[in-house]
C-alpha positions in Angstrom: 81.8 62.2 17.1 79.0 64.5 18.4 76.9 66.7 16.1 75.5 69.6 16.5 74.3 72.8 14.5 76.0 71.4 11.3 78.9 70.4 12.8 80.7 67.2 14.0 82.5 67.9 17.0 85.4 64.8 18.3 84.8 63.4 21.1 84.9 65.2 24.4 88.2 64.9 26.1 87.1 65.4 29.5 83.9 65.9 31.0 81.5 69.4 32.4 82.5 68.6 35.6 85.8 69.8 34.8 85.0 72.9 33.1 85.3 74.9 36.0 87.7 74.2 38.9 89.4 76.6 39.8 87.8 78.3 43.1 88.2 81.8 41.8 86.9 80.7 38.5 83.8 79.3 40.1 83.3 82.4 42.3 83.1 84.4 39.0 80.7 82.3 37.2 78.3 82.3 40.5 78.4 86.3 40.2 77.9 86.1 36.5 81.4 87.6 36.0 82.2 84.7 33.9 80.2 83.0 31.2 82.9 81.6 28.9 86.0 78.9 29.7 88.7 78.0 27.0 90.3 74.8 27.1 92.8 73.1 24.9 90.2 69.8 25.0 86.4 70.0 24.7 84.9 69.4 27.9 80.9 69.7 27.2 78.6 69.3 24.7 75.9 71.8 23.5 72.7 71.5 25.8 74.7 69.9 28.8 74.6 71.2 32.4 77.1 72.1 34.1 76.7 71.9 38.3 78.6 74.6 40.6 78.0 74.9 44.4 74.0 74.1 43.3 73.5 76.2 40.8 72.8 75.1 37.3 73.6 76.6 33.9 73.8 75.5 30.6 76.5 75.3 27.7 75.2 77.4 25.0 77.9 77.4 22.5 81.2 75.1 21.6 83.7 76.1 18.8 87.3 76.7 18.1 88.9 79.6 18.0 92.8 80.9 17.8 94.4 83.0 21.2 94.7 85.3 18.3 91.0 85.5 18.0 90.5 86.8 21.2 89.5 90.5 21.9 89.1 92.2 24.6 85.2 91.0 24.9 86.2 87.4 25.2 88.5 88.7 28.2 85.6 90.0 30.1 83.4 87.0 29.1 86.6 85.0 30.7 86.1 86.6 33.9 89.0 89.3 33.4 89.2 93.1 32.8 90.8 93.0 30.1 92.9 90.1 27.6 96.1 91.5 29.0 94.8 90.5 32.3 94.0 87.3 30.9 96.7 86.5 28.8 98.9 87.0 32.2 96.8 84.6 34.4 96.8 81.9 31.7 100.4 82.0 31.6 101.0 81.8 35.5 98.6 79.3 35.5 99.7 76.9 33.3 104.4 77.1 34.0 106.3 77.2 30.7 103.5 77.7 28.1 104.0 80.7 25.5 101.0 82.8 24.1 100.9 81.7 20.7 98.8 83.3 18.8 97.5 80.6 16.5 97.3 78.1 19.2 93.9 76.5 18.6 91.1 76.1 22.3 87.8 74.9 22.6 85.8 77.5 23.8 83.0 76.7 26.1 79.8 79.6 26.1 77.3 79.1 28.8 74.5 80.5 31.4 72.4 80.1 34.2 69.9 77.9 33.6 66.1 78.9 33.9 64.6 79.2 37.3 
């Protein structure tokens, strides 16, 4: 168990260097379109640094929050335009699942790191 800012976190179920993958996702987070990743796992801890094509940044925040959480603020942190935008890639992303509105995700706040 991790802890951090009065709370005790599981442990991670994968690591930073999985945050971001995707190649459109990284592309947004290099133009600072993107400064937010949900995941259904936690993938980074507070503090930790997260690498993409040389660039560093650091994870800020990691909570929980419900899909029904979401406004249209988290969208554009997400990289999108808008959480109908988002909701729709999320679903062609990942075949078969359903937008559920209590479904639970780790969400994953961070920025560039200090030059």
């Amino acid at each position: 168990m991790e802890f951090h800012e009065n709370k005790i976190f599981p442990p991670k179920t994968c690591t930073v260097e999985r945050l971001v993958t995707n190649g459109s996702d990284v592309e947004k987070v290099l133009a600072g379109r993107k400064t937010a990743v949900r995941r259904n796992g936690r993938y980074a801890d507070i503090g930790e640094k997260l690498f993409l094509k040389g660039q560093e940044f650091i994870v800020e925040k990691v909570y929980r929050q419900s899909l029904g959480e979401m406004t249209e603020n988290h969208a554009y942190q997400e990289g999108y335009e808008s959480l109908e935008e988002y909701k729709n890639f999320i679903l062609s992303f990942h075949h078969g699942m359903k937008w559920l509105p209590s479904m639970m995700v780790w969400v994953h706040e961070f920025r560039p790191a200090e030059v």
